[in-house]
C-alpha positions, 0 to 999 in steps of 0.5 A, spaced: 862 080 285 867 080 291 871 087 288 863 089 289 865 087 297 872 090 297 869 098 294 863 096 300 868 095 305 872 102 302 866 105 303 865 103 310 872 105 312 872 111 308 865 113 312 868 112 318 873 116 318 869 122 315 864 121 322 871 121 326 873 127 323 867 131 324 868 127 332 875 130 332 872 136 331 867 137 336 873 134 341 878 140 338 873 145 339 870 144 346 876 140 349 882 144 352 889 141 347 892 139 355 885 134 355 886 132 349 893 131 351 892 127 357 887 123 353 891 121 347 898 120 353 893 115 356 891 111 349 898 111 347 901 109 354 895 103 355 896 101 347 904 101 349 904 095 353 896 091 348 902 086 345 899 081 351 893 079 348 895 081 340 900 076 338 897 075 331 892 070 333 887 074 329 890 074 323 892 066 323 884 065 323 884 069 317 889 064 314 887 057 317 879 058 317 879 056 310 883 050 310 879 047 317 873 042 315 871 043 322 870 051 323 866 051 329 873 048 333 876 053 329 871 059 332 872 055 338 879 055 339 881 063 338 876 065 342 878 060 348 886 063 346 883 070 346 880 070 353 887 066 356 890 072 354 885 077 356 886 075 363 894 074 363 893 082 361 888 084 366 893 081 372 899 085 368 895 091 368 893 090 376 900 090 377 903 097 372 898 100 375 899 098 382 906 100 382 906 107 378 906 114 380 901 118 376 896 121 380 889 118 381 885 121 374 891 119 370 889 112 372 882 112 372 883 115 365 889 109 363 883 104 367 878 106 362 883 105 356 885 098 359 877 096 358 877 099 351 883 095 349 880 088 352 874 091 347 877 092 342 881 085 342 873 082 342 871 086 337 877 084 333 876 077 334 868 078 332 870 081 326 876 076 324 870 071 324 866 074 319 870 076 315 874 069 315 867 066 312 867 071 307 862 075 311 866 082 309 860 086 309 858 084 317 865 084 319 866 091 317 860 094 316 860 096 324 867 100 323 862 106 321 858 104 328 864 105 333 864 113 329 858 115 328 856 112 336 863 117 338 859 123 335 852 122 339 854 121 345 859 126 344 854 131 343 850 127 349 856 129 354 857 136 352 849 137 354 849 133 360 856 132 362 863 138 364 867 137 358 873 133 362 878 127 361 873 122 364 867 124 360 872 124 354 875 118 355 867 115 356 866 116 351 871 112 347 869 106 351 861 106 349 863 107 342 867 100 342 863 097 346 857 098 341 861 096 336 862 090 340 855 088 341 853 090 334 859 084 331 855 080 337 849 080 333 852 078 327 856 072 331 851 069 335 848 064 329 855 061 328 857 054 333 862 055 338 866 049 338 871 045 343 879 047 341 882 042 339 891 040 341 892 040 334 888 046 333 892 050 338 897 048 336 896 050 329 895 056 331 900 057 336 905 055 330 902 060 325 903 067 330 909 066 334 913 068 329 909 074 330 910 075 337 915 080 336 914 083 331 907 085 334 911 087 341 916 091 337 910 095 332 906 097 338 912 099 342 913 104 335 907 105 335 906 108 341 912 110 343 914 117 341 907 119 344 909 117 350 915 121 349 913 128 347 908 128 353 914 127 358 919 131 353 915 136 351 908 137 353 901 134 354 899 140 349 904 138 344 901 131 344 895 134 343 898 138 336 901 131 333 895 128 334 891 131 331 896 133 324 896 124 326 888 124 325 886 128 320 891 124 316 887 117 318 885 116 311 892 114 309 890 107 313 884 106 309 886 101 303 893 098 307 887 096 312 882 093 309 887 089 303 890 087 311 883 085 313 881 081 307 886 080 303 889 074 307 883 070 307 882 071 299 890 070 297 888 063 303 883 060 298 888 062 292 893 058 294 890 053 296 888 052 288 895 053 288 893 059 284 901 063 285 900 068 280 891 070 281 896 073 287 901 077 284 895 079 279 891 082 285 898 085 288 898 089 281 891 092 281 892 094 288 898 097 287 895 101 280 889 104 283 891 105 290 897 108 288 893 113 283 887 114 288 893 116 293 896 121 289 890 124 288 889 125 297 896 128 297 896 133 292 889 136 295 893 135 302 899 139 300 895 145 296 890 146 301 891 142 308 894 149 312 887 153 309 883 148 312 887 146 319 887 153 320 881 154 318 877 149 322 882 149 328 885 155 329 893 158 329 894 155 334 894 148 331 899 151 326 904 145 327 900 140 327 900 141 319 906 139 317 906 132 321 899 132 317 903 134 309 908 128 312 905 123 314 900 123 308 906 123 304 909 117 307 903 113 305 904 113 298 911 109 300 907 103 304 901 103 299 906 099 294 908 094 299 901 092 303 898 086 298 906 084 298 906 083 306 900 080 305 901 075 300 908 072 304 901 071 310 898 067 307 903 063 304 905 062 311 912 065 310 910 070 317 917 069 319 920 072 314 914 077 315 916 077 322 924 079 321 922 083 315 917 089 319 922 086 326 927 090 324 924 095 321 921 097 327 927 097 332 930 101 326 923 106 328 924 106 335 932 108 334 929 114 328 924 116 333 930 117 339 935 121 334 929 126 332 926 127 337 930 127 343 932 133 347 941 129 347 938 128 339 937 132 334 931 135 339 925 137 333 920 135 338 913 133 334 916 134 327 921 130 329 916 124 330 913 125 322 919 125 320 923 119 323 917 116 320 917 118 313 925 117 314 924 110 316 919 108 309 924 112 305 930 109 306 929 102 309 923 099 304 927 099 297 932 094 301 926 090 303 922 091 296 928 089 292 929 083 297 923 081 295 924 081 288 930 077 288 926 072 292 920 072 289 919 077 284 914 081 286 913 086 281 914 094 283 909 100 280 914 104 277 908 108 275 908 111 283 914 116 280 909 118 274 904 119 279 908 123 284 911 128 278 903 129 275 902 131 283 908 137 283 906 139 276 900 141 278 902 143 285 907 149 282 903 150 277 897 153 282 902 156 287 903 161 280 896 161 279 895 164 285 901 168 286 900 171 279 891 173 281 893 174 288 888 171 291 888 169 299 885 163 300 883 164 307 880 170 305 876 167 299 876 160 302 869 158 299 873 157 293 877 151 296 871 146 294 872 148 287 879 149 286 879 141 289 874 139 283 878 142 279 885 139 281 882 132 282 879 132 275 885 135 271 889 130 275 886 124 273 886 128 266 894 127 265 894 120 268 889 118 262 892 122 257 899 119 260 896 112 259 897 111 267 889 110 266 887 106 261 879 105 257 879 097 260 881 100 267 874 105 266 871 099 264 873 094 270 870 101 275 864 101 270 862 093 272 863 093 279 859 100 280 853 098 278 848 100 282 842 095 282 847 089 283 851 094 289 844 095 293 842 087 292 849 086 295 848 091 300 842 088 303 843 080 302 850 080 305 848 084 311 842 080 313 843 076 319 837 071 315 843 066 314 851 066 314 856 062 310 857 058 315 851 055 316 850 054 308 856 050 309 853 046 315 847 044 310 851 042 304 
């Protein structure tokens, strides 16, 4: 059952970011904020020139490996693609770190994080294979390696190494070189074909559309790090990072339906199956926007106890970007199965053009908030340039959207965000009228989070936003017999769909 698949690959996604919380932890706890800084500067300064040898092949594989007889040309063809411009990328890196002034453990720093790039890029490519030939399970299943790797050597380099920016940053690239080898072991049965003209072409055909539109998402993406560290400090970095990380769960469900849904949508329409499209997109939206409502009211009522709690006063600041950017997200959640359904339709110059000029709209943001010349509120100005950016340019576009291809709109998000402020103001009065201070009690915050989820998820199914057939569809696919059987024949490397196919 391929919504079985899906909970998998939640799950996977979910346990990744619970092991890098615990690995953000250990980082917060044993590293300086101006090392944890200097790291992320170096991740985002390295990130912010990648556009080189991420253009959205990966993605066209998604979309043209199904329709190809010839899937090891297909293999063949990406990986050949992917190497090129790996290599166009070494030489341009040679060159920016020849002529820029940093000092030298900057650049042994930046050089780690150019390798780890390159890995990540193989990784991805890996991984895209897999899941291209319905292979979900293998081609998400190492997301939680690369987490739980971070937490062991982590722990290896506190005993044996000095904790320093070097060490740090190690480490990032043994855990993504470990995810890289585990992909290995699931790609190695599959043929490797010869790249073909036409192939090339095709795939040349289907991602230049989105070359600028990839430039322009890494540029935003990195950008205001790279800005704080100039125009505020290395520490400041350190205080958005981690509001940023702590919020990473946000990135789950538009992940994995990016990840998987184009291959999915691929074969609908192919079948000339429009509408099973525009079905899916609805379910999605529903759950993922009830689900969602649930993170951000926990996040609202108790994210200052436990960031202050685990991380200390000094990382105070760091709650308000967490509360933001949590709350942008159940903006974008309604819009991902959209984005993804144009994909697959191969419509990705108006994808292009749409998520084009809404990042250049970003970067514009990024600069009127947190400039020292703009309205100068420093990291707080980079979450709210972000949740401004969703907030006023996405109904545009999902109003375009439906005029041009009606897709329909879960006005159910509205319901969902007032059970969400109902049950937040009414704990705000619960506590002041017992006067209890959570930080003194703060055992009772597990409790008090059960007991708001529960009464959340109360109120929906009493307002009808849940109904009996939606208990009933959760009931289906979490059966654990048929889970488990899953689990263990999707991850075996006995056989892949590939070689199936070769043998009809």
């Amino acid at each position: 059952m391929q919504s079985q698949r899906i909970f998998f690959v939640l799950i996977f996604k979910l346990s990744k970011y619970a092991f890098s919380l615990v690995f953000f932890y250990l980082v917060v706890l044993f590293y300086e904020p101006e090392s944890i800084g200097l790291v992320q500067f170096a991740i985002a300064f390295s990130a912010l020139f990648s556009f080189i040898f991420n253009l959205g092949f990966d993605i066209a594989h998604l979309k043209i490996y199904p329709e190809e007889e010839n899937k090891s040309s297909s293999i063949g063809t990406l990986l050949t693609i992917n190497s090129i411009f790996i290599a166009f990328s070494l030489i341009f890196y040679f060159f920016l770190l020849l002529f820029l002034n940093f000092n030298l453990i900057v650049v042994y720093i930046l050089v780690i994080f150019i390798i780890d790039l390159i890995v990540q890029n193989i990784s991805t490519a890996f991984s895209n294979i897999l899941i291209a030939d319905n292979e979900l399970l293998k081609g998400t299943f190492p997301w939680v390696v690369i987490s739980t790797s971070k937490i062991v050597l982590i722990v290896i380099g506190l005993f044996l190494f000095p904790t320093n920016e070097i060490v740090l940053s190690l480490i990032y690239l043994a855990s993504s070189l470990l995810h890289c080898f585990v992909l290995l072991i699931y790609i190695v049965p599959y043929k490797i074909g010869k790249p073909t003209k036409k192939l090339i072409h095709k795939y040349l055909k289907f991602t230049y559309p989105l070359i600028i539109f990839n430039v322009v998402v890494i540029i935003s993406s990195n950008i205001g790090i790279v800005l704080i560290n100039f125009w505020i400090s290395t520490e400041a970095v350190a205080f958005y990072y981690a509001g940023e990380h702590l919020s990473v769960f946000r990135t789950v469900i538009p992940t994995v339906i990016t990840t998987i849904m184009v291959s999915i949508f691929s074969k609908n329409l192919i079948e000339n199956k429009l509408e099973r499209n525009k079905q899916i997109i609805k379910r999605i939206c529903k759950y993922s926007c009830i689900f969602y409502g649930g993170a951000i009211l926990l996040s609202f009522l108790y994210s200052n106890y436990i960031i202050i709690l685990l991380l200390g006063k000094t990382y105070e600041p760091s709650i308000f970007i967490f509360n933001v950017l949590v709350l942008t997200h159940i903006i974008v959640i309604n819009d991902v199965g959209v984005f993804t359904d144009l994909n697959a339709r191969g419509l990705t110059k108006l994808y292009s053009i749409i998520n084009v000029l809404g990042e250049i709209y970003l970067i514009v943001l990024i600069f009127i908030f947190i400039a020292p010349f703009g309205l100068n509120f420093g990291i707080k100005g980079l979450a709210i340039a972000i949740f401004f950016k969703y907030l006023t340019y996405t109904p545009i576009v999902r109003l375009f959207l439906w005029y041009k291809f009606k897709y329909a709109y879960n006005f159910n998000i509205f319901l969902d965000l007032l059970v969400i402020y109902v049950i937040y103001f009414a704990n705000i009065i619960f506590l002041n009228i017992v006067k209890i201070n959570l930080f003194t009690y703060f055992y009772l915050i597990p409790l008090l989070m059960v007991i708001n989820i529960f009464l959340y998820f109360i109120i929906l199914y009493l307002l009808r936003t849940i109904k009996r057939e939606d208990l009933r569809y959760f009931k289906l696919f979490l059966n654990i017999k048929s889970l488990i059987n899953m689990l263990y024949k999707d991850l075996s490397i006995k056989q892949n769909n590939f070689e199936k196919n070769n043998e009809k």
